[in-house]
C-alpha positions, -999 to +999 in steps of 0.1 A: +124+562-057+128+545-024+101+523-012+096+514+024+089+483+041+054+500+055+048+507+020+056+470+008+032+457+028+003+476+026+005+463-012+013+429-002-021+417+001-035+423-035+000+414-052-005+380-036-034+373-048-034+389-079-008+364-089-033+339-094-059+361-107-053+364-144-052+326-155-084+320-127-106+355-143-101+337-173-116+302-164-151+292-175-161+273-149-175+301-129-198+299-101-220+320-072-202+329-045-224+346-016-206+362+013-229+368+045-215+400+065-206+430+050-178+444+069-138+444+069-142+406+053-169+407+036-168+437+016-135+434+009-141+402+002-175+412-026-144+443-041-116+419-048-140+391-063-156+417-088-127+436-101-102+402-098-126+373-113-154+391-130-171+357-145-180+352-107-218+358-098-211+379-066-242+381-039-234+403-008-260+396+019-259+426+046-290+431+070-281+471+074-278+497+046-247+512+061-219+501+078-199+522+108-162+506+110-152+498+147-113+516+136-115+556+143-149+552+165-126+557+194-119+592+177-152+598+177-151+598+218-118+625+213-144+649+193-120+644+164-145+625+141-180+623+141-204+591+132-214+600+101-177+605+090-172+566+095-202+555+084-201+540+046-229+524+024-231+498-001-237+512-034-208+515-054-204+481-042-237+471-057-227+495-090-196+477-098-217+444-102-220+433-066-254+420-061-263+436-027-293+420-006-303+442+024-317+415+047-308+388+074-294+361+070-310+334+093-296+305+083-275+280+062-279+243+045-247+235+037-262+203+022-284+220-005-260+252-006-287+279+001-288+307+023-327+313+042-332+352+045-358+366+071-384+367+049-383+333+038-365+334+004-332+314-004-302+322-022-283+295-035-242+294-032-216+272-047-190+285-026-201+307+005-179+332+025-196+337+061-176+371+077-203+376+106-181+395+131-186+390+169-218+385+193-212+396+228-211+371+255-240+386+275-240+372+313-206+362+310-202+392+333-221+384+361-253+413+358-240+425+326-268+421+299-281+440+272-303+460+300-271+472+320-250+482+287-276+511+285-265+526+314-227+507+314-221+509+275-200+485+258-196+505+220-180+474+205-207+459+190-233+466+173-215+498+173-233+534+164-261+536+191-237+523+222-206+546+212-233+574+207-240+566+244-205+565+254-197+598+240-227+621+252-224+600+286-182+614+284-200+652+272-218+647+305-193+633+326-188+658+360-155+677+362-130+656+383-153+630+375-141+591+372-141+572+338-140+535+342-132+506+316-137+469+322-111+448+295-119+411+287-095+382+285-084+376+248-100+364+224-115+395+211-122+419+183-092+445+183-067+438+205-054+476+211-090+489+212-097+494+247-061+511+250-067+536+218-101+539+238-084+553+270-058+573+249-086+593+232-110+597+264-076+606+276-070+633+248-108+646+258-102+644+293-067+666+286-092+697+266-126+694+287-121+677+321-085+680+331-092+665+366-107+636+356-090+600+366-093+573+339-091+536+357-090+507+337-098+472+347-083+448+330-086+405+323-052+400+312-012+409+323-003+422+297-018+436+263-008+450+226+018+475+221+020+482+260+052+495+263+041+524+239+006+531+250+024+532+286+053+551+269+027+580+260+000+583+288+030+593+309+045+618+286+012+632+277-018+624+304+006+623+330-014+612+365-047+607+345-044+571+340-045+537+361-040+506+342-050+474+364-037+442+352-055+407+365-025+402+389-036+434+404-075+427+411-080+437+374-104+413+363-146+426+367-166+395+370-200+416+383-217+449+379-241+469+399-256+490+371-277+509+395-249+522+411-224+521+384-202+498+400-177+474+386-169+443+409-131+427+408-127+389+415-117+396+451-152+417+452-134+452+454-161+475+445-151+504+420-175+531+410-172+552+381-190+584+367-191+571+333-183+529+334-172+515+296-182+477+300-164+453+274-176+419+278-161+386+261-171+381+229-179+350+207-185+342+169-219+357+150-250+338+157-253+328+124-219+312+118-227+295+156-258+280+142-247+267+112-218+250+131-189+269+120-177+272+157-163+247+181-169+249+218-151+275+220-174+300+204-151+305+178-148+291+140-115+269+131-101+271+097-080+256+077-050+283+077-043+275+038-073+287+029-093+300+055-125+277+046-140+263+077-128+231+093-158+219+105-179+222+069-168+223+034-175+253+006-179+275+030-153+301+041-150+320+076-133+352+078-122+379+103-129+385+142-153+347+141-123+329+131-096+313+155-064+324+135-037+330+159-015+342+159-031+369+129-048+393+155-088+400+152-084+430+130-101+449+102-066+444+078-066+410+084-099+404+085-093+421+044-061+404+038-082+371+047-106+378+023-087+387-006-066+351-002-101+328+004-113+348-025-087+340-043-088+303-034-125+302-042-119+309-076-094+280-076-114+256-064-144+262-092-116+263-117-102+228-106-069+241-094-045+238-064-052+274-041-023+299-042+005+297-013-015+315+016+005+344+025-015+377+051-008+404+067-014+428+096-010+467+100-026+480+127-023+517+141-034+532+171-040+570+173-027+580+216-030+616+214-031+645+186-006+640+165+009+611+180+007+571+161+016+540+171+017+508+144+025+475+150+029+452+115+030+414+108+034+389+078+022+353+087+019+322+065-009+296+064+001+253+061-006+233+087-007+260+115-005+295+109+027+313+118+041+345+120+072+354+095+103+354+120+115+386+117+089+400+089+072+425+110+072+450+138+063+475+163+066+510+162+099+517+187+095+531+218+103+568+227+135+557+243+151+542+212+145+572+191+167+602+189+147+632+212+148+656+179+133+629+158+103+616+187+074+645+180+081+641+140+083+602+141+050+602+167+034+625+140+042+609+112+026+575+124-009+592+128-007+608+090+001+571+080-029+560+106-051+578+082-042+569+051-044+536+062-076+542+069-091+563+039-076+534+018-087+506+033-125+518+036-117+529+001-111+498-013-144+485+005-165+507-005-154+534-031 
């Protein structure tokens, strides 16, 4: 049997830390470990502590009783999925021993190691994993607040009602009609998001409203996987699409929400039928307030371990965490979790943490039967680097032989969904 490198990989994660896990299941010195955030971190994170160290005492604290993952929404706004198809809830988690508390998490005292819930109770930790995703940088976009995102939606987060908006707002849109997308400067959660998103209003656009124009605004030069988002929109939305780059008058630093207007740093004036606003994003408030981020907004780590730099027992994973050059993305956020997990148990068992190895696949669906994947292996010491020569990008249309392009193309999105039915089973099967 011959097994790929893609395949490799999307093992590598568990087979790194499952190295350590036999001798650390087996220690007595257990201890609680409470993970705040119950996402791509940390329900990966509650999964891989039950079934790899089961003497653990494993709290999961999660204010909502489902969680919608960020991956495939944009194939919600295609028509291909619906909501409730990427919607998943918590209680196989809480069946295979997790202990699952549905409430807020309001704050931290790292000094007495307890967790304050919104209605007043603590839970005490002995090691705590904080995975709180991203809070939106409302204002940063001059006009933009959470009052303008109901006509402007952002559908990055929180997720299900503004994506529902997006997508009746797209139903809606009138034929001909203009779609609009403002595209922050990195940092932020999913760096080829906004260009999936365009693919798949794209792919809409192609059935329903062949007329339309798609005009994207963009903070930065340059962004993931270009050459093969750019590769496709000409062979398959040919004309639909205009991708503005900073240099070009790409970056929005206003909005007239009355008149659904985006306004560019040399105060052109764009209007759009339907206007997709992503602002810049920042850490969860509740890592922010317990001082897990720097100035920034963001929360360093030690890239050995992933536990917070700036206070001790306590771990930060996913799209909070400054980890270039691992990109902010649900298989690294999972891949993070499994090593600090892993770690975690270590350090209650008195031992040295395993070598800190992760790893990124991400795929991008850019029209029916058509994937795109970009893959990366990076190690933690001092810094965290990427593997010279470990990982890859999907190659462009150019490089492939033209009776191989539709099959390859195809291929990629089956493997885009197993990825996916995988990964969200792990989390929550």
């Amino acid at each position: 049997m011959t097994i790929s490198r893609r395949t490799l990989l999307a093992a590598a994660p568990v087979a790194a830390a499952a190295l350590a896990a036999p001798s650390l299941a087996r220690a007595q010195n257990a201890g609680r470990v409470v993970i705040i955030g119950g996402g791509f971190g940390g329900a990966s994170a509650a999964r891989f502590a039950r079934d790899r160290f089961p003497a653990l005492d494993v709290t999961l604290i999660e204010q909502n009783r489902t969680f919608t993952t960020c991956p495939y929404g944009n194939l919600v706004l295609a028509g291909r999925r619906t909501i409730e198809s990427i919607t998943f809830g918590y209680e196989r988690l809480a069946a295979r021993g997790v202990r699952v508390v549905h409430q807020r998490a309001t704050a931290i005292d790292p000094q007495a190691k307890r967790v304050r819930l919104s209605d007043g109770a603590e839970v005490p930790y002995d090691r705590l994993v904080v995975s709180p995703g991203i809070d939106l940088r409302w204002g940063a976009i001059e006009r933009y607040d959470q009052a303008a995102s109901a006509r402007m939606p952002h559908g990055w987060a929180p997720y299900v009602q503004p994506i529902t908006v997006l997508e009746r707002q797209l139903r809606e849109m009138r034929q001909g009609g203009v779609f609009v997308m403002a595209i922050p400067d990195n940092p932020f959660r999913c760096p080829p998001g906004p260009y999936e998103r365009i693919s798949m209003v794209a792919e809409y656009f192609k059935r329903h409203n062949p007329r339309a124009k798609i005009l994207a605004l963009d903070a930065k030069n340059g962004f993931s996987k270009q050459p093969l988002f750019q590769d496709a929109w000409e062979e398959l939305y040919p004309g639909m699409i205009e991708w503005r780059g900073a240099s070009n008058d790409g970056r929005v630093t206003a909005v007239n929400p009355e008149a659904l207007e985006c306004v560019t740093e040399f105060r052109d004036r764009v209007r759009g039928d339907v206007v997709n606003v992503i602002p810049p994003q920042m850490a969860g408030q509740i890592a922010r307030d317990a001082g897990l981020a720097n100035a920034s907004g963001w929360c360093p780590i030690k890239p050995a371990t992933f536990e917070s730099a700036q206070v001790s027992d306590i771990w930060v994973l996913g799209d909070a965490t400054i980890a270039a050059p691992m990109p902010k993305s649900g298989f690294a956020a999972s891949t993070q979790a499994k090593h600090a997990i892993a770690c975690i148990a270590a350090s209650l068992a008195g031992r040295e943490p395993p070598p800190a190895v992760y790893f990124n696949t991400c795929y991008s669906h850019v029209g029916e039967d058509y994937g795109i994947s970009i893959v990366g292996v990076f190690r933690g010491g001092e810094r965290l680097t990427e593997v010279e020569g470990s990982g890859g990008i999907s190659p462009r249309n150019s490089a492939l032989p033209a009776d191989r392009r539709a099959e390859f193309r195809r291929l990629e999105a089956i493997y885009a969904d197993g990825w996916y039915d995988a990964i969200t089973g792990e989390m929550f099967g």
